[in-house]
Steps between C-alpha positions, in 0.01 A plus 500: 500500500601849476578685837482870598632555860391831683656538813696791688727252676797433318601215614175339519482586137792326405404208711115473310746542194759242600219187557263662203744380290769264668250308686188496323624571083301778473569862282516816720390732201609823773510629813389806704567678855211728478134514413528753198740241329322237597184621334701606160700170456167233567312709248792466229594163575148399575694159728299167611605578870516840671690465857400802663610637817184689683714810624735668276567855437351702222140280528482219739379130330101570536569841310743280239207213480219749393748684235550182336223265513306638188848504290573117628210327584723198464763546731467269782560806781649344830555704789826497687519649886584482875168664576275218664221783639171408491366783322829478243364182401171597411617747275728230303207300475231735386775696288495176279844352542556174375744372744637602861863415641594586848870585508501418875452134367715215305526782209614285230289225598191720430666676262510146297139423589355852391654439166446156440150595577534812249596230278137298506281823524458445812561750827736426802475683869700480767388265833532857661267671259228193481477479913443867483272526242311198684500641839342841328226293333364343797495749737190669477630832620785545238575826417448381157097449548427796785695773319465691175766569288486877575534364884837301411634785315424722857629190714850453289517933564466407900711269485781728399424730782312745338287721673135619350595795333809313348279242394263733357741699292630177399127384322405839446230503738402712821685427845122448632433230227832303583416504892178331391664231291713438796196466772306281255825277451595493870118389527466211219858346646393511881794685583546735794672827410711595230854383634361147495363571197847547369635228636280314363607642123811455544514159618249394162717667261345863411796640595675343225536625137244756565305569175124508383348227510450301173161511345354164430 
């Protein structure tokens, strides 16, 4: 198959590289350490894989995955990351990715599975992503199914610190309007107070690669 590696780690890079081609006989048509290059090469090259790492500067992987989707609706699109949050996981998922791999694993291992998988048509995730992902489904009070999606976007704001008026300014709404959000949100999660409430963000992953959230 032909490869294109984005990721801002060099040496990771060179390592998906290395067993891209040594190990597994594959072609690495290029490779990219930021989003904006990453974007531009999978749309030339158009590649059977995509290994994309989910934060990277100059657009992150969910910004790279909805740039090039339309241009390559073939490219088997696998997320790479050490980000095991909760809420990051729901965004791979509903961002369409076709694969997950946890760096804090056996790398190469799933690294080999993903693409095999690629390989078939089919879709490989991570043990870490599928016990998340399963946890979320069957607890009733997810804050997949009590939140909206304007209610994440406030949440993953909170969970950076912000205050209301930062929040505000930040989705061009009044201060008054972002203090609601955050009662209603404190109230459909059961939580008591707003430093819980970040805790609480932080821990499930809103904290992380802070962006707005993919539309299904």
């Amino acid at each position: 198959m032909r490869i294109v590696i984005a990721e801002d780690e060099e040496m990771f890079r060179d390592v998906m590289r290395y067993v891209c081609i040594t190990e597994f006989g594959h072609h690495v048509a290029g490779l990219a350490a930021d989003g904006e290059a990453a974007t531009a090469l999978t749309i030339a090259e158009k590649p059977d894989v995509l290994l994309l790492d989910l934060e990277m500067p100059k657009h992150d992987g969910f910004d790279v995955i909805r740039a090039v989707r339309p241009s390559c609706p073939l490219t088997s699109i696998i997320a790479v990351s050490s980000y095991r949050g909760s809420y990051t996981l729901f965004r791979v998922e509903r961002a369409g990715f076709d694969g997950y791999i946890d760096k804090g694993s056996n790398s190469i291992s799933a690294i080999r599975y993903a693409l095999a998988a690629a390989a078939q048509g089919q879709r490989y995730f991570s043990p870490t992503f599928v016990a998340a992902r399963d946890a979320r489904r069957r607890d009733p009070r997810s804050f997949d199914k009590v939140l909206s999606d304007r209610e994440l976007e406030v949440l993953t704001l909170i969970g950076l610190a912000m205050n209301d008026e930062e929040i505000g300014h930040q989705l061009d709404i009044c201060a008054r309007t972002a203090e609601t959000f955050r009662h209603r949100i404190l109230k459909k999660l059961g939580v008591a107070g707003t430093p819980k409430l970040i805790r609480f963000a932080i821990e499930l992953g809103f904290a992380q690669i802070p962006a707005r959230l993919p539309q299904a």
